[in-house]
N, C-alpha and C positions, 0 to 999 in steps of 0.2 A: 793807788793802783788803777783807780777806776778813770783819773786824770791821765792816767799814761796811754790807756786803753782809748780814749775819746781823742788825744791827740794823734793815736796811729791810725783812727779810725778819719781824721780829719784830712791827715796829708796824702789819703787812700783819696781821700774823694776830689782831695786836690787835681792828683796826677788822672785822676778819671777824666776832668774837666780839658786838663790840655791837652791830652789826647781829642776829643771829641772837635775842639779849636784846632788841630792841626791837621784836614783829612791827606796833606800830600804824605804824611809821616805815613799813616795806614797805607795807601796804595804803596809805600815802600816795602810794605811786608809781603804785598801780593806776586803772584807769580810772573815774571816778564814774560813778553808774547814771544820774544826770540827762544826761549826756552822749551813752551809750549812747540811751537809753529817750526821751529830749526832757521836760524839765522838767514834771512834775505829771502824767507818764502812770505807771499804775500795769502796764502790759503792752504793749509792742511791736504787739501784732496784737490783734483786736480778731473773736472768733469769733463768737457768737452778735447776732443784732438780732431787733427785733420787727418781727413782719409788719406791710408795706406793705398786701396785701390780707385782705382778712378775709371770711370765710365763714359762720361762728358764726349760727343762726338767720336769715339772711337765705333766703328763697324764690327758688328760679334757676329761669329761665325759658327755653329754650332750641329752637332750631330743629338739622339736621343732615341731612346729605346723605351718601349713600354708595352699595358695593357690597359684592355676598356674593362673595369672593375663590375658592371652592374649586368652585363649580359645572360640569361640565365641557361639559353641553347645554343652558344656560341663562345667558342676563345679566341676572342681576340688580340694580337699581338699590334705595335704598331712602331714602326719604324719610319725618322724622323727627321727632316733637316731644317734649320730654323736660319732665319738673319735678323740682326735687329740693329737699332741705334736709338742712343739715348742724348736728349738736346740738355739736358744736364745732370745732374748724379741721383734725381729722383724718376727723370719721368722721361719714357721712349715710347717709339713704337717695333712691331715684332711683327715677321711673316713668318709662318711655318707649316710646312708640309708633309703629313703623313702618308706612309703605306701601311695598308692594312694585312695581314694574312690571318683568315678567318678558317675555324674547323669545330665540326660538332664537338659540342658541350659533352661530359659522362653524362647527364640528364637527357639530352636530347639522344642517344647513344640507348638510354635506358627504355627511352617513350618507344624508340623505332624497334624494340626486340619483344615487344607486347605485340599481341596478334589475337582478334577476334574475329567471331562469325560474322558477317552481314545476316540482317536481320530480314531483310528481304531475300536474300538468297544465302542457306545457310553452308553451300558450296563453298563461297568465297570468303576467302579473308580479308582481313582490314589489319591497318596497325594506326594509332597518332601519328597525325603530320602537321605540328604546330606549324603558322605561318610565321617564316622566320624575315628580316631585313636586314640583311647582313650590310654592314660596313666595309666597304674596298679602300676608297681614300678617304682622305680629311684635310682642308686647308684655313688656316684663321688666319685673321689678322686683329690684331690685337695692341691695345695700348695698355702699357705699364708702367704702375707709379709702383715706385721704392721706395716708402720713406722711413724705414726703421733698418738704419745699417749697426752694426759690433762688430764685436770680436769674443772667440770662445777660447780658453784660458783651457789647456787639456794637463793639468797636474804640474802646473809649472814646468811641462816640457815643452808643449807645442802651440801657438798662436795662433787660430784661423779665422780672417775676417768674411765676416757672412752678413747680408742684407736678407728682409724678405720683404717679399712685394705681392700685389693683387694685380690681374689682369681681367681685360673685359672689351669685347670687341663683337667679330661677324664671323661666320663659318662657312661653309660648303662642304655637305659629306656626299660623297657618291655613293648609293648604295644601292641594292637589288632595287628599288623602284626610281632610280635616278637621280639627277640631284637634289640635294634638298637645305634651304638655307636653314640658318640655326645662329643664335645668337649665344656666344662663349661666353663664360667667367671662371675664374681662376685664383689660385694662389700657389706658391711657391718659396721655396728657400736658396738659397745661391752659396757656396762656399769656395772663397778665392784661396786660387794655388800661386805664388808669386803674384805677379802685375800683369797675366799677360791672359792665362790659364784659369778656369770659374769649374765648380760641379753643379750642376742644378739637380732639383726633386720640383717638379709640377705637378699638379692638383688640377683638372680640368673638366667642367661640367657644360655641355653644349644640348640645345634645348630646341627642338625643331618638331613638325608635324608631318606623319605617317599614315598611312592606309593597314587599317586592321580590318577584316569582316568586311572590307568596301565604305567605311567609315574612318573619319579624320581622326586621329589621335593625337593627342602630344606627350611627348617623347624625350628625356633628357638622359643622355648619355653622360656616364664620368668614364677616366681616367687618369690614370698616374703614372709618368715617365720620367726617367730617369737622364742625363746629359751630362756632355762637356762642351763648353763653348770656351772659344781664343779671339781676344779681344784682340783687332789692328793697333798699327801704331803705337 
């Protein structure tokens, strides 16, 4: 018994052996990559595609609505027309022109319904009269790089290709003490409607200096406005 047990244990260790000698036999057992991968793909996943919409020397034409965010005795609204062109799918330039309409703040609203005595003559009343500098117009010009463009997947129903880009350029605001330069930056998001049609969200922070008390201040204004611009061509 113990002779038949060492001989099955020998032809065990045989067939170990040519197995080990033969490795094309083993990758026979492995899985083929047309299996894994699906016949005639050269990669599983598929990273990079060419843009849907294109920017490249087309002239963008666009309208935009918004407000100045940081104002604290003032609302202002600012309505917008922009052009731009882009010398290729990353990087343009951009002019765009605001109107402003400006109206007291509830705050500014609240300070003007306060009323006290003059301390020198307790006849007369006083109320706060914060010095305000209101904003009428706004003009930038602006360079923008794009370099992160997708697409947003809406529940396997709908497809929207969007870039977002930074901006950063020169200003001119008119306002109660005249013009005043200001140097802009920016960010933003863009969501294309077919090839022709974009929605924009801008982000914009312009940083210039002011007369407060008869002394110089600096001063950065934000805002956030809303658009549609129509690519030419």
């Amino acid at each position: 018994m113990f002779a038949r047990h060492r001989m099955g244990f020998l032809r065990l260790s045989l067939f170990a052996i040519m197995l080990l000698g033969c490795p094309g036999y083993l990758a026979a057992i492995d899985l083929k990559p047309e299996e894994v991968k699906g016949k005639g793909a050269s990669s599983p996943v598929t990273i990079l595609q060419n843009r849907y919409f294109l920017k490249a020397l087309r002239p963008e034409l666009g309208v935009s609505y918004g407000t100045v965010t940081n104002e604290a005795y003032t609302d202002t609204k600012l309505l917008g027309f922009r052009g731009a062109l882009f010398f290729n799918e990353w990087l343009g330039l951009e002019l765009q022109s605001f109107t402003a309409t400006t109206s007291d703040s509830d705050d500014l609203k609240s300070l003007k319904r306060l009323r006290y005595l003059k301390i020198e003559d307790p006849t007369v009343q006083v109320f706060p009269d914060p010095e305000v500098n209101r904003v009428k117009k706004i003009l930038d010009l602006s360079a923008v790089v794009a370099p992160f463009y997708g697409k947003l997947n809406f529940a396997d129903w709908l497809i929207i290709y969007s870039d977002l880009y930074l901006t950063g350029g020169v200003s001119t605001l008119n306002t109660d003490q005249g013009d005043l330069n200001a140097l802009s930056f920016g960010a933003g998001q863009r969501f294309y409607w077919q090839k022709a049609l974009s929605f924009r969200i801008d982000f914009k922070g312009r940083r210039y200096t002011e007369k407060a008390a008869g002394k110089d201040h600096n001063k950065t204004t934000y805002s956030v406005d809303f658009g549609l611009s129509y690519f030419l061509f």
